[in-house]
mmJSON file of the N, C-alpha and C atoms, coordinates in Angstrom:
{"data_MODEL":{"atom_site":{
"group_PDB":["ATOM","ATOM","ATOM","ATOM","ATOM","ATOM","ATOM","ATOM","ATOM","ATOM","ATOM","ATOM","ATOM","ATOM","ATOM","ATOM","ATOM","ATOM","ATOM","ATOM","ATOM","ATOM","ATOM","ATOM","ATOM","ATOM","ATOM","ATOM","ATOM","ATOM","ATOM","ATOM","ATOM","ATOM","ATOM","ATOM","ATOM","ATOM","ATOM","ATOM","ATOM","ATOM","ATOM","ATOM","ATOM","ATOM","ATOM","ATOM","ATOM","ATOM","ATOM","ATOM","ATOM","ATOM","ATOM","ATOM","ATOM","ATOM","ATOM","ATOM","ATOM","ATOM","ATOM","ATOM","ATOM","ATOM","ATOM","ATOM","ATOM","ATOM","ATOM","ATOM","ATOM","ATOM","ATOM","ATOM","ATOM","ATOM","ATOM","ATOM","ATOM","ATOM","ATOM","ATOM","ATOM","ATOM","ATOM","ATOM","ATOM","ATOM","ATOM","ATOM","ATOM","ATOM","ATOM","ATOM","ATOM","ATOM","ATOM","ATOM","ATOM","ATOM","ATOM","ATOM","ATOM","ATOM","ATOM","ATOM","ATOM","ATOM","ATOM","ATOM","ATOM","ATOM","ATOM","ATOM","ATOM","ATOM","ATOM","ATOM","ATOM","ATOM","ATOM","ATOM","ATOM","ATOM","ATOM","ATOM","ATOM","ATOM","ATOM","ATOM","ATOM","ATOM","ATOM","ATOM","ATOM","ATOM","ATOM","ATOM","ATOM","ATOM","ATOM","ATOM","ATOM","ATOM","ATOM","ATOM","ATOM","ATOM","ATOM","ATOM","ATOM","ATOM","ATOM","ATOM","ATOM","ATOM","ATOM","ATOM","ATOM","ATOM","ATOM","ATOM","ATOM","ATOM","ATOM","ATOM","ATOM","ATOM","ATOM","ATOM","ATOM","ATOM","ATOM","ATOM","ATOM","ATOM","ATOM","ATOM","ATOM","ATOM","ATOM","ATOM","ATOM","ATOM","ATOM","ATOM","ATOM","ATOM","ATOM","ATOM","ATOM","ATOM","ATOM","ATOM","ATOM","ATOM","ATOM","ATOM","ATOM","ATOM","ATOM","ATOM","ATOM","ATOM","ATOM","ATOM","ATOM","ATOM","ATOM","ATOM","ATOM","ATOM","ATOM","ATOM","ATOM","ATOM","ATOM","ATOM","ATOM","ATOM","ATOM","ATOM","ATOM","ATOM","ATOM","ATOM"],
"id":[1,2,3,4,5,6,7,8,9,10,11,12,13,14,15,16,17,18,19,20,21,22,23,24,25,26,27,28,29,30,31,32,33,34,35,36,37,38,39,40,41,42,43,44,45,46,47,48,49,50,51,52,53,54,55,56,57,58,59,60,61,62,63,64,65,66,67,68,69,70,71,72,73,74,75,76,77,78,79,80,81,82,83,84,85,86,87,88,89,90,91,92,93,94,95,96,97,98,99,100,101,102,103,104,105,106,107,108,109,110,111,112,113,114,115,116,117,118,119,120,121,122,123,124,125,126,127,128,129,130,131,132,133,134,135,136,137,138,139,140,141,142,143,144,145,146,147,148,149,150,151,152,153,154,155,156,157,158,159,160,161,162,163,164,165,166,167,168,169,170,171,172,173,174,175,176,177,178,179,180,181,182,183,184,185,186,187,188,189,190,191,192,193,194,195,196,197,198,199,200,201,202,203,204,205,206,207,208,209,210,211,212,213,214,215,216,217,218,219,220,221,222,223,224,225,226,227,228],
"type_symbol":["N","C","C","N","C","C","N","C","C","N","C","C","N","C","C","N","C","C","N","C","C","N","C","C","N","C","C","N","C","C","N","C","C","N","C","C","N","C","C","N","C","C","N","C","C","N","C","C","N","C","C","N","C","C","N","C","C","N","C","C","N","C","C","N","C","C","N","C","C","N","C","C","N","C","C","N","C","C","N","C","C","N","C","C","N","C","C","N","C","C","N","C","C","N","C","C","N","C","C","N","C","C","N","C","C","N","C","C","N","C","C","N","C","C","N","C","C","N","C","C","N","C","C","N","C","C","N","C","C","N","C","C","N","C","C","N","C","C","N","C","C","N","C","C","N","C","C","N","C","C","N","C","C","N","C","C","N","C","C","N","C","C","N","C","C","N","C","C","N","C","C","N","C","C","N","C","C","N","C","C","N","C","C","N","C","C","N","C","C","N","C","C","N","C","C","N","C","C","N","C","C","N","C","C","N","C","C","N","C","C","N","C","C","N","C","C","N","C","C","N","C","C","N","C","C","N","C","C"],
"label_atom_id":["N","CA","C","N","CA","C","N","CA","C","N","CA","C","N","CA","C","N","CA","C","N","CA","C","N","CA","C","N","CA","C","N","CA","C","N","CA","C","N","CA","C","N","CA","C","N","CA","C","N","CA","C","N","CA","C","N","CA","C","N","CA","C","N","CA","C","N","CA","C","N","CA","C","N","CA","C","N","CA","C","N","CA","C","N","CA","C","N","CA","C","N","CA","C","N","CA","C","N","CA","C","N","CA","C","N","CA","C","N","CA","C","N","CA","C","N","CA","C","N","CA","C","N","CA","C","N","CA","C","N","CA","C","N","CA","C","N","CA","C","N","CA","C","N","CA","C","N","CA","C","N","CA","C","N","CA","C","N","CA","C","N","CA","C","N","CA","C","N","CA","C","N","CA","C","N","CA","C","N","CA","C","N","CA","C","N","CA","C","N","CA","C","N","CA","C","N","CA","C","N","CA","C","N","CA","C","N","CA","C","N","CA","C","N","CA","C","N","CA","C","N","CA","C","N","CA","C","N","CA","C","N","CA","C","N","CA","C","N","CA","C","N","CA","C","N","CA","C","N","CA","C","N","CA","C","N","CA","C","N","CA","C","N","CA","C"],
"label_alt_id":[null,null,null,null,null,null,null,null,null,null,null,null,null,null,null,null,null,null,null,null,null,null,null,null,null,null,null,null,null,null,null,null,null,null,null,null,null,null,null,null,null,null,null,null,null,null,null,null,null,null,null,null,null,null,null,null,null,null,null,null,null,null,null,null,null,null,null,null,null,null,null,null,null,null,null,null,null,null,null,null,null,null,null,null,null,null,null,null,null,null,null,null,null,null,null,null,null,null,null,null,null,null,null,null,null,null,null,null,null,null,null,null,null,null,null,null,null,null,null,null,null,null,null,null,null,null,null,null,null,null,null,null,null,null,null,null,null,null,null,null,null,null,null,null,null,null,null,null,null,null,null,null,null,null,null,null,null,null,null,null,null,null,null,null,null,null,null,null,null,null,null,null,null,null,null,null,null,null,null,null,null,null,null,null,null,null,null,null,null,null,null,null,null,null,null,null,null,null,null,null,null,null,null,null,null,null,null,null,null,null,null,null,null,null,null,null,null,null,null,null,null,null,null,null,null,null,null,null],
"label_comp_id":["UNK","UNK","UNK","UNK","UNK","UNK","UNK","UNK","UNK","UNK","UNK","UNK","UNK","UNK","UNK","UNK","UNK","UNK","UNK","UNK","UNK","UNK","UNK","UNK","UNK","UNK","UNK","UNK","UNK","UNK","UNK","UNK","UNK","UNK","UNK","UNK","UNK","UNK","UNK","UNK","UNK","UNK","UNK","UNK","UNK","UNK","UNK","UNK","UNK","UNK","UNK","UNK","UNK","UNK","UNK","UNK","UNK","UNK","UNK","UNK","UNK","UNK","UNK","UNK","UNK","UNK","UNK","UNK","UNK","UNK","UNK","UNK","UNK","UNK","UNK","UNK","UNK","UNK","UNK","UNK","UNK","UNK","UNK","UNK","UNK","UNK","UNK","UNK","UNK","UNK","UNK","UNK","UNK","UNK","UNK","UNK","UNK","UNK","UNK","UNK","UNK","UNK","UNK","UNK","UNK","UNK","UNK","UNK","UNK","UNK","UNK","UNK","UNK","UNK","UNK","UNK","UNK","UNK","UNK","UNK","UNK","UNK","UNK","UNK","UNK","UNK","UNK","UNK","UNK","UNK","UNK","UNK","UNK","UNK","UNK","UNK","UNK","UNK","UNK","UNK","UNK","UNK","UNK","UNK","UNK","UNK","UNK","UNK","UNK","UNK","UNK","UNK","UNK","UNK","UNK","UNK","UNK","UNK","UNK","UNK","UNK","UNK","UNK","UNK","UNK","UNK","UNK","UNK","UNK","UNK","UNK","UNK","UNK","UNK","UNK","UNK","UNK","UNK","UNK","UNK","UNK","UNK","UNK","UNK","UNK","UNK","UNK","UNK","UNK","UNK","UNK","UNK","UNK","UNK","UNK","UNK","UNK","UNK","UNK","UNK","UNK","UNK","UNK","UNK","UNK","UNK","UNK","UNK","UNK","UNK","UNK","UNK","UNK","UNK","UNK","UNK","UNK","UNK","UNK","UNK","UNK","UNK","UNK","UNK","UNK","UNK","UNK","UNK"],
"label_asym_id":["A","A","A","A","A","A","A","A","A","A","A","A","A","A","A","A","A","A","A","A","A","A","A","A","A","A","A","A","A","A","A","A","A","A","A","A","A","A","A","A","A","A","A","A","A","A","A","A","A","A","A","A","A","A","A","A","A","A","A","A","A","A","A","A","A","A","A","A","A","A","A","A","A","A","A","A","A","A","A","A","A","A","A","A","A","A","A","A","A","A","A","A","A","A","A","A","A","A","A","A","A","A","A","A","A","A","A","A","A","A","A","A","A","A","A","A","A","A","A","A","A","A","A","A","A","A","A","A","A","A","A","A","A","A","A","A","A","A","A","A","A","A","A","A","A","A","A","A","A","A","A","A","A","A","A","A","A","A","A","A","A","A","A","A","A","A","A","A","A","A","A","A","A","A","A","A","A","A","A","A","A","A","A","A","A","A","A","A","A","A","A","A","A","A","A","A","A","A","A","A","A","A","A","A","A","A","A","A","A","A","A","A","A","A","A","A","A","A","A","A","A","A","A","A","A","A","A","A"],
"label_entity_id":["1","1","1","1","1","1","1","1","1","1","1","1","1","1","1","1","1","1","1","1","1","1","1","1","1","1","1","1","1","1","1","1","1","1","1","1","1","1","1","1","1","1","1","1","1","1","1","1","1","1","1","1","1","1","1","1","1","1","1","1","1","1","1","1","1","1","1","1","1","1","1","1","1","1","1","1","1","1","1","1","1","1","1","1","1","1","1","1","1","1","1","1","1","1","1","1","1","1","1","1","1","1","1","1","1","1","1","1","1","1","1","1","1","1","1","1","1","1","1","1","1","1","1","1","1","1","1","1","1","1","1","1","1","1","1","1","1","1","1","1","1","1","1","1","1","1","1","1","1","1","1","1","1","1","1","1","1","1","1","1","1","1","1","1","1","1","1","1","1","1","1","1","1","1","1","1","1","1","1","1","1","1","1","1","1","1","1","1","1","1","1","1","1","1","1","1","1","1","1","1","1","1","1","1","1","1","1","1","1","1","1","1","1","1","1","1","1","1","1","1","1","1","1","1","1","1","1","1"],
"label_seq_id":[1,1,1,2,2,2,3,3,3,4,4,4,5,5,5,6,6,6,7,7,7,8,8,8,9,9,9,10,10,10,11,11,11,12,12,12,13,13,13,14,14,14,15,15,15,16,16,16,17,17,17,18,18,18,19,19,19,20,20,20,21,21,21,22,22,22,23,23,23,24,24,24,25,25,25,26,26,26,27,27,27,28,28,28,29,29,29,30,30,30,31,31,31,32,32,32,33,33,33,34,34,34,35,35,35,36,36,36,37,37,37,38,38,38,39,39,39,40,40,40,41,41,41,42,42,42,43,43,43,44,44,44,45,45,45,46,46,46,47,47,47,48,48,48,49,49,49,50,50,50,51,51,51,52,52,52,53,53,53,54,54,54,55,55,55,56,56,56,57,57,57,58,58,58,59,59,59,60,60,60,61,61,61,62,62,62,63,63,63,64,64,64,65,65,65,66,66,66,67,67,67,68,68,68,69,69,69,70,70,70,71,71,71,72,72,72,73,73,73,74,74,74,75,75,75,76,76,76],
"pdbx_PDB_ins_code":[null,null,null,null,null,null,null,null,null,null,null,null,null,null,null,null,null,null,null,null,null,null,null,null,null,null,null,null,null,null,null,null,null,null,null,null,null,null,null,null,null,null,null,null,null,null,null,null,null,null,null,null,null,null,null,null,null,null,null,null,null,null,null,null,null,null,null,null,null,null,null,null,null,null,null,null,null,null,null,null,null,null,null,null,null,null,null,null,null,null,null,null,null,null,null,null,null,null,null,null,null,null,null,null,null,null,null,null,null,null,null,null,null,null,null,null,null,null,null,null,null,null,null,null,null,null,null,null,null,null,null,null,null,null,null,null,null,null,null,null,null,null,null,null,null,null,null,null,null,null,null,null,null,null,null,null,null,null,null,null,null,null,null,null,null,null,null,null,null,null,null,null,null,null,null,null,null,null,null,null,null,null,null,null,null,null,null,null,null,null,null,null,null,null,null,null,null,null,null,null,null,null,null,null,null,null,null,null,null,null,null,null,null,null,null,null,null,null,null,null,null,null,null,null,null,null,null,null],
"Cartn_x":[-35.246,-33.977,-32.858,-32.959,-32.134,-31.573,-32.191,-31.936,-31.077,-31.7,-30.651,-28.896,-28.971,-27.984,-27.304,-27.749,-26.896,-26.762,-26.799,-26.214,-25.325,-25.645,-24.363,-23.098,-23.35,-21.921,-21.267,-22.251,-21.794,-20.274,-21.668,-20.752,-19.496,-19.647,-18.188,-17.312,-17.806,-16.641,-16.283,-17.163,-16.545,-15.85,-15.792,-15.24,-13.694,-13.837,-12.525,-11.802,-12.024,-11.465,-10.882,-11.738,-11.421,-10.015,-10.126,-9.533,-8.017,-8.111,-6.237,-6.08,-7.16,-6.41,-5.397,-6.245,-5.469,-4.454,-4.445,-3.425,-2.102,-2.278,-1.309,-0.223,-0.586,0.242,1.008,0.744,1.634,2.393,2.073,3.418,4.317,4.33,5.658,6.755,6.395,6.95,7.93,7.729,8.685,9.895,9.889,10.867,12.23,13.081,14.385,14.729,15.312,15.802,17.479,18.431,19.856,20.017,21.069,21.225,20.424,19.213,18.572,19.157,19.167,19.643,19.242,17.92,16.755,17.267,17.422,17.906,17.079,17.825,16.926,15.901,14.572,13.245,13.526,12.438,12.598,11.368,11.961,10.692,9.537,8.722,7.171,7.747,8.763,9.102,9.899,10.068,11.398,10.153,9.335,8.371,7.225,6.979,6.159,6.675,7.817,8.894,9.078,9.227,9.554,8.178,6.877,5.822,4.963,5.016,4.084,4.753,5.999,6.746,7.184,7.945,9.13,7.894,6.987,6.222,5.615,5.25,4.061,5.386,6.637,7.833,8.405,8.785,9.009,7.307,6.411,4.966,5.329,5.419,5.358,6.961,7.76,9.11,8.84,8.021,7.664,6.616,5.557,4.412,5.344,6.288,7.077,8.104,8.141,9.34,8.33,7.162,6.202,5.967,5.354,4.908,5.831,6.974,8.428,8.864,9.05,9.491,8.306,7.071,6.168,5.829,6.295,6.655,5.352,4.3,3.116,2.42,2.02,1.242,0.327,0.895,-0.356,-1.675,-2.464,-3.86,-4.329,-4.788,-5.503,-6.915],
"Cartn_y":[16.804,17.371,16.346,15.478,13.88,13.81,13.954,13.826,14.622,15.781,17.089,17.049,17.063,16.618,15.189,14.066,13.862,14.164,14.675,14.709,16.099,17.082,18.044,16.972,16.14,15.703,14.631,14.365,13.869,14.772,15.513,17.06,17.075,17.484,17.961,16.797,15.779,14.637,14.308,14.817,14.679,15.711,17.076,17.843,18.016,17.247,17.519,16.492,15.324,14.286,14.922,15.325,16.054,16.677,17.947,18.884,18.124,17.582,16.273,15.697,15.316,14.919,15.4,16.733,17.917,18.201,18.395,19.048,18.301,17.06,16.085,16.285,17.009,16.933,15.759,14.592,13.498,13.598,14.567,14.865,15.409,16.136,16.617,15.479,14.172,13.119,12.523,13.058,12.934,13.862,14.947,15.879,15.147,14.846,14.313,15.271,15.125,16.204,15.798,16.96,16.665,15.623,14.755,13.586,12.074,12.704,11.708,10.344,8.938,7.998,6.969,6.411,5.268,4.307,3.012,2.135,1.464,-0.02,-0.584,-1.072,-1.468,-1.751,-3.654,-3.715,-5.08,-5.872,-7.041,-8.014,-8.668,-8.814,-9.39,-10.488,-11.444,-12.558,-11.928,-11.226,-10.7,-9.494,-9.041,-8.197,-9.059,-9.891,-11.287,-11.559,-11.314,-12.721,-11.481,-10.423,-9.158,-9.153,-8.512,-8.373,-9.404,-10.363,-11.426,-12.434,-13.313,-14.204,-14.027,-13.49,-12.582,-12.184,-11.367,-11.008,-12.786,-13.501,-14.985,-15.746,-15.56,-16.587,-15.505,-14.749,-13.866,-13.811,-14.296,-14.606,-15.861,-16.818,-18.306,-18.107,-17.579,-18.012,-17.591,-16.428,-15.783,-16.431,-16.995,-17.88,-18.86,-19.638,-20.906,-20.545,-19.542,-19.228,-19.304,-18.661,-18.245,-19.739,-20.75,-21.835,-22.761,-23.041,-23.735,-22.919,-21.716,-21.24,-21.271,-21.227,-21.334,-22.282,-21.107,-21.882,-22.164,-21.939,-22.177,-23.621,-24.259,-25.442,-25.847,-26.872,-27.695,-28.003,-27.301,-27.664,-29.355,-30.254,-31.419,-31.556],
"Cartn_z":[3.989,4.397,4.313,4.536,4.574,2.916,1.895,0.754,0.633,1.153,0.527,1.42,2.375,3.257,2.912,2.426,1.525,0.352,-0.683,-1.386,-1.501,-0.392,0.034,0.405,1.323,1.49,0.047,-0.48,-2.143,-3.091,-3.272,-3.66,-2.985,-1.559,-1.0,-1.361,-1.002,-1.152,-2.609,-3.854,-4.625,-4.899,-4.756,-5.17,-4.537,-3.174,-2.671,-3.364,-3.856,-4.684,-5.609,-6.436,-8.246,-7.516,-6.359,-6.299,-5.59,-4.913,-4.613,-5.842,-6.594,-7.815,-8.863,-8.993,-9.627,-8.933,-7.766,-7.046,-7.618,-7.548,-7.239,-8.103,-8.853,-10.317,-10.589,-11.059,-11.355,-12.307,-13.761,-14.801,-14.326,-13.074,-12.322,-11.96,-12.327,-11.918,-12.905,-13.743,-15.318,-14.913,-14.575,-14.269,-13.49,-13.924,-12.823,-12.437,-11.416,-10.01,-9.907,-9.872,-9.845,-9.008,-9.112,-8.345,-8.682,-9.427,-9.653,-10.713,-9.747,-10.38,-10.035,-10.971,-10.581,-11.471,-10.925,-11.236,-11.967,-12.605,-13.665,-13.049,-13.398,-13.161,-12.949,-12.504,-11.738,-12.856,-13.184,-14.164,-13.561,-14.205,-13.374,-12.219,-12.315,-11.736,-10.51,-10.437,-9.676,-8.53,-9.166,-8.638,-7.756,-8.299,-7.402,-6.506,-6.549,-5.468,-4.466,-4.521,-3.507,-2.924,-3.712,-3.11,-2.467,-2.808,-2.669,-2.05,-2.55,-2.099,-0.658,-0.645,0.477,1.368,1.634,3.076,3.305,2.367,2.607,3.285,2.805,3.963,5.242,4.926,6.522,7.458,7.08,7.508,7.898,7.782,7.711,9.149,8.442,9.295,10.451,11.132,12.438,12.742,12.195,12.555,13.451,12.431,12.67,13.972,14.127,15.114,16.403,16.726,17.905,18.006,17.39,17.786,18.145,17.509,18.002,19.296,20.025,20.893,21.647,21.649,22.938,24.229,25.468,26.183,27.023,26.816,27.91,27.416,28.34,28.612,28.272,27.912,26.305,26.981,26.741,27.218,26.367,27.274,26.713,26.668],
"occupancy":[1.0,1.0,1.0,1.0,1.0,1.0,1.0,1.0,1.0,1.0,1.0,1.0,1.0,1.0,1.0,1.0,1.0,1.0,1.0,1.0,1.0,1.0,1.0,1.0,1.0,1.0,1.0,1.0,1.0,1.0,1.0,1.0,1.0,1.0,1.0,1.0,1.0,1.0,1.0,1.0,1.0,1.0,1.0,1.0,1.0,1.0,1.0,1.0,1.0,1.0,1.0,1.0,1.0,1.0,1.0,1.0,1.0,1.0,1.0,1.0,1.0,1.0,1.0,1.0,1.0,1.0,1.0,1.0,1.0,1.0,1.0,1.0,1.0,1.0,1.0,1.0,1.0,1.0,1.0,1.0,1.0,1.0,1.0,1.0,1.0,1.0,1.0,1.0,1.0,1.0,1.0,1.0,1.0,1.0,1.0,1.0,1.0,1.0,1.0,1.0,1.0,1.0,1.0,1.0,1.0,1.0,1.0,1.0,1.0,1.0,1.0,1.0,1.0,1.0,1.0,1.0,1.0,1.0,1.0,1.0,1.0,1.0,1.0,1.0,1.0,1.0,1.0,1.0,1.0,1.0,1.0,1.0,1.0,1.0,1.0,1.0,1.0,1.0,1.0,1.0,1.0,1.0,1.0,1.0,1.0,1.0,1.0,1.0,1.0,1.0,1.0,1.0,1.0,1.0,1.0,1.0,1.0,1.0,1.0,1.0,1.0,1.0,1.0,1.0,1.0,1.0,1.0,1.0,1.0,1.0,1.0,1.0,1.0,1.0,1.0,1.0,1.0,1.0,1.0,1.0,1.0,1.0,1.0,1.0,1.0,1.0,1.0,1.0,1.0,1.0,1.0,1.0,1.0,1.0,1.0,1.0,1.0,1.0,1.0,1.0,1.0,1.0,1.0,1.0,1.0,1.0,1.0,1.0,1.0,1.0,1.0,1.0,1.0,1.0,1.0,1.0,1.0,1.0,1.0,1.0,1.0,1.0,1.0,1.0,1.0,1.0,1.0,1.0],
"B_iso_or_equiv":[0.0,0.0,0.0,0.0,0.0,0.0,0.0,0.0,0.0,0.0,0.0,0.0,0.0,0.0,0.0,0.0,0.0,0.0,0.0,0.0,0.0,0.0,0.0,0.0,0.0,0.0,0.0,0.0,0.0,0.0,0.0,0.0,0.0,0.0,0.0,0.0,0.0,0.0,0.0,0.0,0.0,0.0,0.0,0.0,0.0,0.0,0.0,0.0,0.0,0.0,0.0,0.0,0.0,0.0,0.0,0.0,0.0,0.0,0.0,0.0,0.0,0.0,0.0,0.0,0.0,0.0,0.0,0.0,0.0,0.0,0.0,0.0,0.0,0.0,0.0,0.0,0.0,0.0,0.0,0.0,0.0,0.0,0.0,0.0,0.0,0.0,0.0,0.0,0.0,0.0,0.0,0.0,0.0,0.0,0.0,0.0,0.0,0.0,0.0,0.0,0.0,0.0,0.0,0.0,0.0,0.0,0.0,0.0,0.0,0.0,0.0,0.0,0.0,0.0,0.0,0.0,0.0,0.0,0.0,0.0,0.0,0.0,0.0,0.0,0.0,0.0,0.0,0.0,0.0,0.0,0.0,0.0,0.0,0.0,0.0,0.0,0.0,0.0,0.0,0.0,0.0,0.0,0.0,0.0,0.0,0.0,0.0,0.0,0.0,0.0,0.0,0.0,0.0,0.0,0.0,0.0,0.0,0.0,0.0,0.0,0.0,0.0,0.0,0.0,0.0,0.0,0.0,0.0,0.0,0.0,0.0,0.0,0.0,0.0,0.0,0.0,0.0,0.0,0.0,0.0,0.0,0.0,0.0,0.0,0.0,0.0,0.0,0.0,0.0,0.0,0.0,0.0,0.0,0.0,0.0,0.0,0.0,0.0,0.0,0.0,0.0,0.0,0.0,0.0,0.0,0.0,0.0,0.0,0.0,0.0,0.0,0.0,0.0,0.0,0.0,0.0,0.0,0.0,0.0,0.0,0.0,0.0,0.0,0.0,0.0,0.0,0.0,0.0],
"pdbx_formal_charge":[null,null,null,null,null,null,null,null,null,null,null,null,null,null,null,null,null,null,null,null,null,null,null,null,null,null,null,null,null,null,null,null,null,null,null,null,null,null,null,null,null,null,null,null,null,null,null,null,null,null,null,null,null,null,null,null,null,null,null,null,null,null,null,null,null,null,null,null,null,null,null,null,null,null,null,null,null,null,null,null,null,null,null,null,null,null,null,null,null,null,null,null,null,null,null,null,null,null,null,null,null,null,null,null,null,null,null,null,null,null,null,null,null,null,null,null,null,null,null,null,null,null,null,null,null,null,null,null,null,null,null,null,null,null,null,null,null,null,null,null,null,null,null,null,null,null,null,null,null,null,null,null,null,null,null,null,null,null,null,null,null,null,null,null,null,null,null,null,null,null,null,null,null,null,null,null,null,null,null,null,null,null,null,null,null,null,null,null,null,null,null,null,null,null,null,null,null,null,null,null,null,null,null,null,null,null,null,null,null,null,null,null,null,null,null,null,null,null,null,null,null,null,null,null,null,null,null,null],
"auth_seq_id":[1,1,1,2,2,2,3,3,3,4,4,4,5,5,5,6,6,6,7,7,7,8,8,8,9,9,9,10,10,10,11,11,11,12,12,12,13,13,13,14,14,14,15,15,15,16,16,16,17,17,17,18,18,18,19,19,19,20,20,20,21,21,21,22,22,22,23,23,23,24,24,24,25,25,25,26,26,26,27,27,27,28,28,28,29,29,29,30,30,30,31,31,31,32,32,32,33,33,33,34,34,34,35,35,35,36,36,36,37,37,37,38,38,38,39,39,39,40,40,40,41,41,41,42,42,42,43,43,43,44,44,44,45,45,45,46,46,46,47,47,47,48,48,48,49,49,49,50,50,50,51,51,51,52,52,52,53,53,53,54,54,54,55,55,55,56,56,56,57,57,57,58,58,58,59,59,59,60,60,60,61,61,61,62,62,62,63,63,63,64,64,64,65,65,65,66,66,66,67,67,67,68,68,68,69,69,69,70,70,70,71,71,71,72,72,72,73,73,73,74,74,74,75,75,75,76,76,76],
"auth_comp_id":["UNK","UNK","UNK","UNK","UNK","UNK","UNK","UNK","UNK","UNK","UNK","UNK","UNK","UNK","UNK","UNK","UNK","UNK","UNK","UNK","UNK","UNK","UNK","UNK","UNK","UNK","UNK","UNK","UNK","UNK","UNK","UNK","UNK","UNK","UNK","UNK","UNK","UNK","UNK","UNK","UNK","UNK","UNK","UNK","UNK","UNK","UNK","UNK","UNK","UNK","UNK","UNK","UNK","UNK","UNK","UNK","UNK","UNK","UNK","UNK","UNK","UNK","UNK","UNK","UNK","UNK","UNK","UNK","UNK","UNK","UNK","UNK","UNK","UNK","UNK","UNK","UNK","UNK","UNK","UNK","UNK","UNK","UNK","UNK","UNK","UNK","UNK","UNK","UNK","UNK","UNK","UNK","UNK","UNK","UNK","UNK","UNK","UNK","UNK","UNK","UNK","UNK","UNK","UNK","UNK","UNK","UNK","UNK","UNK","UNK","UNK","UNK","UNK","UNK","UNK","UNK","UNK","UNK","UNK","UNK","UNK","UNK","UNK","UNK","UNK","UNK","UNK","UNK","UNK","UNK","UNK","UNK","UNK","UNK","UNK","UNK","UNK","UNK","UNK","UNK","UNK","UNK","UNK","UNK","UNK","UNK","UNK","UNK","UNK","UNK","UNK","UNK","UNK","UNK","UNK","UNK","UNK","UNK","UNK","UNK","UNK","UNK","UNK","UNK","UNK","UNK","UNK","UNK","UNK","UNK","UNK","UNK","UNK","UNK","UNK","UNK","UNK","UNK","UNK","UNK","UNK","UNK","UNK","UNK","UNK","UNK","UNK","UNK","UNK","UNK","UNK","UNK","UNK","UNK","UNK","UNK","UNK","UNK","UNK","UNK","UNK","UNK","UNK","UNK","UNK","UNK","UNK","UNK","UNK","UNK","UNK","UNK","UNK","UNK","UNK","UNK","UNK","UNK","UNK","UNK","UNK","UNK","UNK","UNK","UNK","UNK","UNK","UNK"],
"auth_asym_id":["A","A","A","A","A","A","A","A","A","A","A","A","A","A","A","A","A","A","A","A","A","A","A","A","A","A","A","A","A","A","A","A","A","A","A","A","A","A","A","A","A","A","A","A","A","A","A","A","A","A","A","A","A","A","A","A","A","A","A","A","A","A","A","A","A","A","A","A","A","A","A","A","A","A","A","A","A","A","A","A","A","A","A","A","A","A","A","A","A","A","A","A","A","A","A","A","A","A","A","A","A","A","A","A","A","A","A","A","A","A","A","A","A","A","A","A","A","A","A","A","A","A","A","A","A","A","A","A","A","A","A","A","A","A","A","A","A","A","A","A","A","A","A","A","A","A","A","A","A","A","A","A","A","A","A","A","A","A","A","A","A","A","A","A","A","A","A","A","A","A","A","A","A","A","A","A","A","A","A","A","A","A","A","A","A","A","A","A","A","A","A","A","A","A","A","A","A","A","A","A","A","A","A","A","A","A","A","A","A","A","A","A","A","A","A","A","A","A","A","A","A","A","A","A","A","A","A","A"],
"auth_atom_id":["N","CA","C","N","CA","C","N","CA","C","N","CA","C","N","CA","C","N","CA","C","N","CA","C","N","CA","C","N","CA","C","N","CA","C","N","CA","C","N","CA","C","N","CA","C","N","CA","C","N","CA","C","N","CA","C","N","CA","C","N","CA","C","N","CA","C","N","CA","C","N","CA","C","N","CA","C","N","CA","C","N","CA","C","N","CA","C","N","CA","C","N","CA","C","N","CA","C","N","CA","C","N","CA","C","N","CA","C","N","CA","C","N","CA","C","N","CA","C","N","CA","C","N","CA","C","N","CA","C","N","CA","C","N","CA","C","N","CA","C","N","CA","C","N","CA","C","N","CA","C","N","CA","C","N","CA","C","N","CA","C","N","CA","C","N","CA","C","N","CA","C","N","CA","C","N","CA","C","N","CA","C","N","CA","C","N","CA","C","N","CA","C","N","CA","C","N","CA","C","N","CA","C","N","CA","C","N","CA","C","N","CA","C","N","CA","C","N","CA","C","N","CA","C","N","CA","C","N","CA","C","N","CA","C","N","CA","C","N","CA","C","N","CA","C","N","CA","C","N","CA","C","N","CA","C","N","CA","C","N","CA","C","N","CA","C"],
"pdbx_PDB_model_num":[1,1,1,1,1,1,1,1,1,1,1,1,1,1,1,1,1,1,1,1,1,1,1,1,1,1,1,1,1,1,1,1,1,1,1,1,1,1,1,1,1,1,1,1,1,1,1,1,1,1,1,1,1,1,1,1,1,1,1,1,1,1,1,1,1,1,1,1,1,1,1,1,1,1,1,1,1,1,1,1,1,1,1,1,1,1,1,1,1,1,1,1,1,1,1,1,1,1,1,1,1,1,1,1,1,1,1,1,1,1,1,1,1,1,1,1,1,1,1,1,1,1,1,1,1,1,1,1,1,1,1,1,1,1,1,1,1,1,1,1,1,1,1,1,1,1,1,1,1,1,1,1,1,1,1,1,1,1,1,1,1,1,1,1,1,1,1,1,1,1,1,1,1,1,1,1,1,1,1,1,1,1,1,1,1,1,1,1,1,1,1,1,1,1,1,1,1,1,1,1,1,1,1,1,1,1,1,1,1,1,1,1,1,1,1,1,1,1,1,1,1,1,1,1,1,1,1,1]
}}}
């Protein structure tokens, strides 16, 4: 029974996959919508520095801020 019971939930879980996939329609995404006005695209260097750069120093600058402002007592 164990076998069979999994691989019912196999099935379901794949089928509900297939079926959001389809749903999703992503060529609907080509379609512009009135108003629509997407600006120029950003270069690999410029895309690094937003995703990756920029959160690793606003990381570092709030690290750096909690340990410079902490006011509790230096254990020796």
């Amino acid at each position: 029974m164990d076998k069979k019971n999994a691989m019912r939930a196999g099935v379901v879980a794949t089928g509900t996959t297939l079926m959001m996939l389809l749903m999703s329609a992503p060529a609907l995404a080509l379609t512009r919508d009135d108003g629509d006005d997407p600006g120029p695209g950003l270069s690999a260097m410029e895309t690094i520095g937003l995703y990756v750069v920029a959160p690793i120093v606003i990381f570092l600058a709030i690290t750096a801020l909690v340990m410079v402002l902490d006011k509790s007592k230096k254990q020796v």
